[in-house]
N, C-alpha and C positions, 0 to 999 in steps of 0.2 A: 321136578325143577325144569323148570325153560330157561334158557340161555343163547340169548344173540348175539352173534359179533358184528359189527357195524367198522366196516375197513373205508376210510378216506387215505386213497393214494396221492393225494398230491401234499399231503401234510404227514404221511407215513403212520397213521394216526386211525388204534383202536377204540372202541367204546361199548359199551355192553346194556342189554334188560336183559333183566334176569328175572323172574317171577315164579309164582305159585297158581298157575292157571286157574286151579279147582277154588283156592281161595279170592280170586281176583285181584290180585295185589302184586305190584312189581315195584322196582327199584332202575334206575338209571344211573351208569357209572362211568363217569368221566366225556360225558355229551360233548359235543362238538355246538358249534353256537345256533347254527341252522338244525330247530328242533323238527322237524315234521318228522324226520324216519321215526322216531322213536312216539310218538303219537299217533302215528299210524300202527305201527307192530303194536302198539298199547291195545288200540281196537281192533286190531283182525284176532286179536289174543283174545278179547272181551274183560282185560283188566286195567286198574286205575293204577297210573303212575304216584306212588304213596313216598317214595323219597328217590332223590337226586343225592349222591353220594360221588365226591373226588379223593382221589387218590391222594394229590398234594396237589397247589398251585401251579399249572403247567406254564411252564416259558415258553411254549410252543405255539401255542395258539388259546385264542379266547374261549374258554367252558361254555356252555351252555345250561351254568345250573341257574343261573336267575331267571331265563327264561323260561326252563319248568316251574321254577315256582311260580311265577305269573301266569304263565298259559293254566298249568293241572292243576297248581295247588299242593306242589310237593316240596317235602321238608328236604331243608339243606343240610347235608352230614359232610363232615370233616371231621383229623384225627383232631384229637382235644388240644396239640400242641398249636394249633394256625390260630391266627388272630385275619378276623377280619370284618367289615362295615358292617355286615349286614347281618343277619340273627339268623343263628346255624346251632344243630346239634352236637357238641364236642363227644369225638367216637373216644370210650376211654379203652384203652388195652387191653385186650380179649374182653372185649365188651363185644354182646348177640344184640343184633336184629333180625325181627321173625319178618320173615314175608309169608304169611299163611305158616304150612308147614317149613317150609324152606327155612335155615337158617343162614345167616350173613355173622362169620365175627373180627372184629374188626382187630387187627396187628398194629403193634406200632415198627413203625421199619424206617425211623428215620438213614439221612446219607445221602441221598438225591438232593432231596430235599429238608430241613429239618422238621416239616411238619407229617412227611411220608406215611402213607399207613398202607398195607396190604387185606385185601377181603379174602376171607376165605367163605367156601358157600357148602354146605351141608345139606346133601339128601333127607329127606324126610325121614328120622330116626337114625339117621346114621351116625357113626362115632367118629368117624376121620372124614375129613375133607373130601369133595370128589373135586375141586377145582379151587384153584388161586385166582383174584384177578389184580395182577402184582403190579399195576401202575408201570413207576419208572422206576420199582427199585431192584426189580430180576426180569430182563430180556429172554430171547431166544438168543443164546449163543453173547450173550455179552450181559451189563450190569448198567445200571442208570450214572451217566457218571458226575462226581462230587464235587463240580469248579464252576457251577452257575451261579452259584448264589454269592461268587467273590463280591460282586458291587452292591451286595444288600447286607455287609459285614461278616459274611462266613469264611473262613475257610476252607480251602479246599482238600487241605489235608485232617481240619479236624469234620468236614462232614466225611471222608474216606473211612473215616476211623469208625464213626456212628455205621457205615454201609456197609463196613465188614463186620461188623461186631449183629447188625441187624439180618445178615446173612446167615452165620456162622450161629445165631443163637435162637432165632426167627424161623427160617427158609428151613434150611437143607436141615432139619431132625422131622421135617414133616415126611409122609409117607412118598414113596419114589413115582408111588401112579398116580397121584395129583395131577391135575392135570395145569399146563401154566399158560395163562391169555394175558399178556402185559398189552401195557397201552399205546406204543411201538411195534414197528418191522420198518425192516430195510429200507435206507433212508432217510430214518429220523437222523437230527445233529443230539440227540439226547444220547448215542453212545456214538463206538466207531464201528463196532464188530456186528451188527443187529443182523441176525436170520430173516431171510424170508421167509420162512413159517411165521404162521397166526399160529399154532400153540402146540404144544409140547409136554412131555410129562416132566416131571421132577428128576426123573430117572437118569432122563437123556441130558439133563443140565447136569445133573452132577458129576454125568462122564464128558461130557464133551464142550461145558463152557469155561473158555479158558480163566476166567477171574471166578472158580467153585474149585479150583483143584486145592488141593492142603498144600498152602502156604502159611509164613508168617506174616503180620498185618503192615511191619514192611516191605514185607516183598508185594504184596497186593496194593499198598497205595502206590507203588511204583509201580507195577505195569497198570493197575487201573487209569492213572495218573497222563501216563504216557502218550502222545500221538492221539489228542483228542482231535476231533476236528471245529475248527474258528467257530467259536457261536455266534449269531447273527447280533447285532445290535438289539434286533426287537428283542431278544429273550428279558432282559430286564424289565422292559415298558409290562410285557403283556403276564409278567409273574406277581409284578404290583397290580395291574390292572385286575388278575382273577381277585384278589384279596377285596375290591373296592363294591361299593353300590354304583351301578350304570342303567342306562339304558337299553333296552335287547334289542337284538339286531333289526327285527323287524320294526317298532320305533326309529331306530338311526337311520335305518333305509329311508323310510318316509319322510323324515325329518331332511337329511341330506343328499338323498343319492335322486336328484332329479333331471329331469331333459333339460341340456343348456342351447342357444342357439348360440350361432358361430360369435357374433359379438357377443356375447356373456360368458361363453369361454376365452376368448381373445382378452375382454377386460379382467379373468379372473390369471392368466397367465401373466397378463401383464403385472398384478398383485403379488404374484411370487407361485402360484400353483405350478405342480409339477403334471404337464403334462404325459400322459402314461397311456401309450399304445402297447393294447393289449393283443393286436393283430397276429399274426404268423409272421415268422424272419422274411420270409418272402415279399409277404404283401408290404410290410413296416418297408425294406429294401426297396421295391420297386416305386413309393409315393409315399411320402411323410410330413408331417408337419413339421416346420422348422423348429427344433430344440425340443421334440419328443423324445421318451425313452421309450423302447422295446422290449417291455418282460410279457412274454407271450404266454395268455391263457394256459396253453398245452404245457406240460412241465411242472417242476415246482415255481409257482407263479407266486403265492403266498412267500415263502420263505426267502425266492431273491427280492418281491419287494419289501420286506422288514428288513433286507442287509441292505438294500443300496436307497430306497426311500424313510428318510425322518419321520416318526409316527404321527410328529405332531403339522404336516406338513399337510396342504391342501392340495386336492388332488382331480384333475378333468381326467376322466376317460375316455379316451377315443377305441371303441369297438366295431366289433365286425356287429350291422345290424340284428336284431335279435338276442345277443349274449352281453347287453351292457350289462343285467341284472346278474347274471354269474359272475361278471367281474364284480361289481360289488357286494354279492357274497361271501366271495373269496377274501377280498379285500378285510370286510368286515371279520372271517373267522380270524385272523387275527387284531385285530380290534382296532382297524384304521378307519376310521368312521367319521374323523375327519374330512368326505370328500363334497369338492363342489359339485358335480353333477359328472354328467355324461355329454357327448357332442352327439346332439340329435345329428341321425343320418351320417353316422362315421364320418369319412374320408371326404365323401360326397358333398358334404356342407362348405368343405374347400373350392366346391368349383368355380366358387368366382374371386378364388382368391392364389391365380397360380403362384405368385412370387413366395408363397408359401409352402409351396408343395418342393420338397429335394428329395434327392433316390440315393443310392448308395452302393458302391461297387459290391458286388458278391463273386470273390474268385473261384474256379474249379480250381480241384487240387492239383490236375494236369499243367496247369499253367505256374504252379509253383518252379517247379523245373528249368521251364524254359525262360519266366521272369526272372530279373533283377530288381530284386524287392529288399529294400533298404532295411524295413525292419519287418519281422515277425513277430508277433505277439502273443505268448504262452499263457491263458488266463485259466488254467485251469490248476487241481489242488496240487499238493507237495508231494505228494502218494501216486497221483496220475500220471508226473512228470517224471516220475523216480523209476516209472515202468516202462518211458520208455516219452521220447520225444522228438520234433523235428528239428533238423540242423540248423544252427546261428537264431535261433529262434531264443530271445527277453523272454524270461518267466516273471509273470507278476498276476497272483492270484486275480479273478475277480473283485471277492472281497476288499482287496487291497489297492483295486485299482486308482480309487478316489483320494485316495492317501500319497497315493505313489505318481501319480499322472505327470508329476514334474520331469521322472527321468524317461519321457518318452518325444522321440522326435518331432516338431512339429513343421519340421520341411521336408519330410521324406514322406511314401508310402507306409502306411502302418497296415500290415493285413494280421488280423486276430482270429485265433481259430482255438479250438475248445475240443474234446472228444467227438459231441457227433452233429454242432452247429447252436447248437441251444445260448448257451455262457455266450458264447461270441459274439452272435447279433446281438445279445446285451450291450456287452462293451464295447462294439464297435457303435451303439448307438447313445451312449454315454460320449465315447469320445466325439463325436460330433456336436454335442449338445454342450460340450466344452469348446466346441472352437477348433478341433484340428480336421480342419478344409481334405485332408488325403484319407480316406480311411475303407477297408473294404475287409468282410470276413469269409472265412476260407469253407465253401459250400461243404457240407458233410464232415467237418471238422477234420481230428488226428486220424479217427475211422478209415473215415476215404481215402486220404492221401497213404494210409499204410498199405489200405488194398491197391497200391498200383506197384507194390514190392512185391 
């Protein structure tokens, strides 16, 4: 048996081949929407990708299974409980598929999600599992958690109940050397607790993740329950969106993601697009277009724009030359494909248009000190704050900002600052792009200014 793990750090997000080399035959599980790594690894392997298999419908980001079926020619698997557009093999419960010798069988493990399923993968002739690959419904160090599916009629106390019951009768009687690759690490908003380990035995979760110890399935929907962290807005769009028949990404790119010049950006802004500088805090701070936002490439760039941009919202990119295509990759893994183009020639395409060009104060921490700064601005989580924060400084999440922006000064100084600069030049370029004329965020964020204690 072969088995790859395929790690995207900006969406916290695993994916697996897994194959039977001798046989030439592999299986792709839980793709990411930009298929080439796994079409390549297909051919340096010298086998044919023969099914695409998800775990449940992620709210995280756009799958990648329609476009293996279109590129290879590979069959769609799902557990039997998902309903969806397009023609898929319903996986039924402890139902096998052979890849060659290899054996694939498929769990049902609803609670994450109600149509959840876990793969287990068997050596050639062997009678127990050598490896789990457990989607979102067992982590490293935490449990897939059961409140995303509130706005599509679930509960989230009766999926808790399906995730313990799928844990407790499922998961943990399997052997302790298993080995476990779930579809997260640290970082996803799919739990709160996620390990930085890519994988793990059975053994190590049953001693050491805190939602496996023997409890009753009350006491586990209450701490499961507990201190989730805010789900982005997108999570809904893009958990309907896996279910649907679309267009794969490489299509959408073509179709929308093309070179605008400055008037064809200028008229699509003036339509309602949101323009999205995808620059560094620096460069967006030092020359910007008037009413851009700044969610910078570097970071989780996907996940803040699903929180603070509308999916169904139209979108110019202004990039740093050469990286508009990654911005609309990005863009697209989660299924914003929505966009009008790009600004040929970034920044540059402004130069004949100074009255467009504004900068934005960026304070050292040192200068917090010795200024008289009317307000401060705390945009970071409820967890972050509760560790520790700077004096006289408004808490008001990110996420919340857009919601909340009424109780913030608009005749004083607003300097916004974040742990280590990232979140800030966000919303300090949000508030701009609202209209407050004072706004400046605080270089190196909480980080910094703690290092001068």
């Amino acid at each position: 048996m072969h088995l790859k793990q395929f790690y995207l750090g900006c969406l916290a997000h695993a994916s697996y081949l897994i194959a039977d080399p001798a046989a030439g035959v592999a299986a792709v599980v839980d793709p990411q929407r930009d298929i080439d790594i796994y079409v390549e690894e297909a051919a340096r392997l010298g086998v044919k990708i023969r099914h695409v298999l998800l775990t449940h419908f992620h709210a995280d980001f756009l799958a990648g299974h329609l476009e293996l079926r279109d590129r290879v020619g590979a069959a769609i698997g799902l557990g039997s409980r998902a309903q969806a557009e397009y023609a898929f093999h319903p996986l039924a419960d402890g139902e096998d598929l052979w890849l060659g010798a290899v054996r694939l069988r498929a769990l049902h493990t609803p609670g994450h999600t109600p149509e959840s399923i876990t793969l287990l993968a068997f050596e050639p002739g062997a009678a127990d599992p050598e490896l789990a690959l457990t989607g979102d419904t067992l982590f490293l160090g935490d449990v897939g958690r059961p409140d995303l599916r509130v706005a599509l009629g679930w509960s989230a106390r009766e999926l808790g109940e399906m995730l313990y019951d799928s844990l407790h009768q499922k998961i943990l009687p399997l052997p302790d050397t298993m080995l476990i690759y779930p579809a997260h690490g640290a970082g996803s908003l799919c739990g709160k607790n996620i390990s930085r380990e890519l994988v793990g035995t059975l053994g190590d979760q049953r001693r050491l993740n805190y939602a496996l110890q023997p409890m009753p399935k009350d006491d586990f929907l209450r701490i499961v329950l507990a201190d989730q962290p805010e789900a982005p807005a997108y999570f809904t769009y893009d958990a309907v969106r896996n279910t649907q028949e679309r267009p794969s990404l490489d299509t959408s790119l073509e179709r929308h993601f093309r070179s605008l010049s400055f008037e064809a950006a200028a008229a699509a802004q003036a339509s309602g697009a949101v323009l999205l500088d995808t620059r560094p805090p620096g460069e967006h701070a030092r020359a910007h277009w008037r009413g851009a936002i700044n969610i910078p490439l570097e970071g989780a760039f996907a996940t803040w724009c699903g929180t603070l941009v509308p999916p169904e919202a139209s979108i110019v990119v202004i990039a740093e030359p050469g990286r508009e295509r990654e911005a609309g990759v990005r863009l697209g893994r989660i299924g914003f494909d929505r966009v009008a183009g790009y600004l040929e020639g970034g920044m540059a395409a402004l130069a004949q248009h100074p009255e467009l060009i504004v900068e934005r104060l960026r304070l050292q921490p040192v200068a917090l000190a010795a200024a008289d700064v009317p307000c401060i601005l705390d945009v970071r989580t409820p967890s972050e704050r509760a560790a520790g924060a700077i004096e006289r400084s408004l808490h008001v999440p990110l996420s919340q900002l857009a919601a909340r922006r009424g109780e913030l000064p608009r005749d004083r100084l607003i300097v916004v600052y974040c742990q280590g600069g990232y979140r800030s030049a966000i919303a300090a370029s949000l508030l701009q792009n609202w209209g407050f004329d004072e706004v400046a965020d605080l270089e190196g964020g909480y980080f910094a200014a703690q290092a001068l204690h």
